[in-house]
N, C-alpha and C positions, 0 to 999 in steps of 0.2 A: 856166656850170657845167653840165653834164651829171653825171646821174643815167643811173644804168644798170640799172635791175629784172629780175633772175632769177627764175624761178619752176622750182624742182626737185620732180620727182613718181617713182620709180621704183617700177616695176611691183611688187605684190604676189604671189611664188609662194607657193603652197599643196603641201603634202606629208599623206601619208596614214602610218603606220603601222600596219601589219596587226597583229590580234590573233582568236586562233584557241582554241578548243577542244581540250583533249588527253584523250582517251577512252581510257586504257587497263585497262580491266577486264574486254572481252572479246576473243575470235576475229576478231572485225568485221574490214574492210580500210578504211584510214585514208578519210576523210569527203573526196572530192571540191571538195567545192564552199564554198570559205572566203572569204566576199567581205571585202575590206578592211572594219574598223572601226579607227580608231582617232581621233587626231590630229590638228588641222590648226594645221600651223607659216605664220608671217607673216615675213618677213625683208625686210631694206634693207640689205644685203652695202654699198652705196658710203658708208654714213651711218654704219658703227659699229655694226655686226649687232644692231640690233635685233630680238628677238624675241619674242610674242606669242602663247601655246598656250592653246588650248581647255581644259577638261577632258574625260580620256577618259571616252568614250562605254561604259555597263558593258552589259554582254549580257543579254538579258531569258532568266528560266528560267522554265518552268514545266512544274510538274510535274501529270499530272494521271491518275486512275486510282477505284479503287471505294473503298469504304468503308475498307479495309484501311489508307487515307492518313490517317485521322483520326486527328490525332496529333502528326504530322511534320511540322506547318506550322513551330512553332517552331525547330526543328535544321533546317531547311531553309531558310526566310527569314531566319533572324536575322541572319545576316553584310551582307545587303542585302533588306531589306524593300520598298524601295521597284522594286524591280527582277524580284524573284522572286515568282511566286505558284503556292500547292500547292490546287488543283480536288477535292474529295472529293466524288465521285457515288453515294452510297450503293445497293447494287444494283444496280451499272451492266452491263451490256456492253459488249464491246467495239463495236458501231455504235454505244451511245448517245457514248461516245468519241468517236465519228467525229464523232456531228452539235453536240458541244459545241465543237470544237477552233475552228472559223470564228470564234466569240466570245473565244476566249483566246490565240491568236496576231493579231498587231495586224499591218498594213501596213506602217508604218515598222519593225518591228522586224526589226533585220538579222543573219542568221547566229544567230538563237537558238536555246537549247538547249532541249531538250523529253524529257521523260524519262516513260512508260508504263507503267502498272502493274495491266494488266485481262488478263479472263480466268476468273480465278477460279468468278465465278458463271455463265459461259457454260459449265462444266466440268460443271455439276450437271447439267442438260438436253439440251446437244447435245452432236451425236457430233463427233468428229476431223475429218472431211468439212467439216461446217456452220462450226468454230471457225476452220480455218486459212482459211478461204472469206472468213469477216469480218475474219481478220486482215489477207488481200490488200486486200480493199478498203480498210482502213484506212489501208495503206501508200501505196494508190494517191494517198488523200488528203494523208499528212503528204508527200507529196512537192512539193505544191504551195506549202508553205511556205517551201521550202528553211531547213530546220533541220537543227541535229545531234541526232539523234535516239537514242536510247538506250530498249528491253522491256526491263524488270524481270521476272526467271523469275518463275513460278507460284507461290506458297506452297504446302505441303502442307497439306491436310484429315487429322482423324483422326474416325472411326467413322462415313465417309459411305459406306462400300461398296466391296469391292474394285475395282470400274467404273470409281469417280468416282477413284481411288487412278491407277489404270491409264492415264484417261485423260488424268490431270494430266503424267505421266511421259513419254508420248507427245507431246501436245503441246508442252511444252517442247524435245522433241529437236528437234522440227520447228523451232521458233522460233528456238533459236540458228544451226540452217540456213540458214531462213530469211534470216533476220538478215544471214548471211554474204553472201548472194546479192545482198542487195538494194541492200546498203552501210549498214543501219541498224547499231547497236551490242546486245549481248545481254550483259546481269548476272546471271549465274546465283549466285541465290544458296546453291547446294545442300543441304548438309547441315544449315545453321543449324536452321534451326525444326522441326527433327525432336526437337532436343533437346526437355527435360523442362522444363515452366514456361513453355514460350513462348505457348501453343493457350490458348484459354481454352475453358471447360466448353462449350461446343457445339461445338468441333471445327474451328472456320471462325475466327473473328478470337483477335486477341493477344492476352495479357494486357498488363498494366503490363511486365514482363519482357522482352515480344516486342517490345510498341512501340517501348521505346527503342532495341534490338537493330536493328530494324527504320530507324527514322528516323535512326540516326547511320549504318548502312550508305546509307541512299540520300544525306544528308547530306555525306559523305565523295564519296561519287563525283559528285556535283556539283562541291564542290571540286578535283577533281582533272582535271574538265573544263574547266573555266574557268584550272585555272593552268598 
């Protein structure tokens, strides 16, 4: 009697599908640079297609900016917690941004979204020159992450002096320029917080009013980057 033993093995292909960020809430030109995330399929096409998928891979966000963020952790993370985190730098500047970001973007994190919200207290002291100087540098650095990146405009101040008024106005114009040039994304938020009820009595952060006003617009456009 002969026995005659096969042994069948066919190759494992692997497939990626791409999934990308969709940014449309400003002027920006669409983000270059969208490395594959997705998917990996396993198939045996000659056995009966078996197949085998991962689960998708979710996009790390974070959002990070001054004091003005205290608040918007929750409308922000709550869709994915585990994925998203909101950095509140009370009195920051924009360098202290710069030298925080090496700790909140991570190496393996691929193609994330990164959303900016400083400024404000660099508005009270320097001039237009020194502000757009640190914005450059900042830029120089979020490029090193390759992220989709998205400035959140300036908020307005109320009874800080027609200077600080002026040079809020100005730099922003600069920023969404900016913005354009660089390939980053610019969210102006404009007229919102001029309204009545939003300032809380020092002129500088939001009330109860503002916050939410505030967290469900940044809120929303994360959402709408991710789908």
């Amino acid at each position: 009697m002969e026995i005659q033993v096969s042994n069948r093995f066919h190759v494992l292909s692997t497939g990626t599908n791409a999934e990308s960020g969709v940014d449309d809430t400003s002027e920006g030109r669409e983000q270059k640079e969208n490395p594959s995330i997705g998917r990996h399929e396993m198939h045996c096409p000659k056995d009966g297609g078996f197949t085998a998928t991962t689960p998708k891979r979710r996009r790390r966000v974070v959002v990070v900016g001054d004091s003005l963020l205290r608040g918007t952790e929750s409308s922000i993370c709550h869709p994915d917690r585990e994925n998203r985190e909101v950095c509140c730098l009370p009195g920051a500047r924009i360098h202290d941004v710069m030298e925080r970001l090496p700790r909140l973007i991570k190496p393996s994190d691929r193609y994330p979204f990164l959303l900016l919200h400083v400024g404000t207290n660099d508005t009270a002291k320097n001039d237009l020159e020194q502000i757009t100087a640190d914005y450059v540098a900042l830029g120089r650095r979020i490029k090193d992450f390759r992220a989709q990146v998205v400035f959140s405009s300036i908020l307005p101040v109320q009874e800080k002096g027609l200077g600080r008024d002026r040079r809020i106005v100005e730099v922003n114009k600069w920023l969404r320029r900016w913005c354009w040039r660089e390939g980053f994304r610019f969210f102006d938020h404009g007229m919102v917080f001029l309204e009545g009820g939003v300032l809380g009595r020092d002129g500088l952060h939001l009330t109860k009013r503002g916050k939410n006003i505030f967290a469900s617009r940044l809120a929303n456009l994360v959402r709408r980057a991710l789908n």
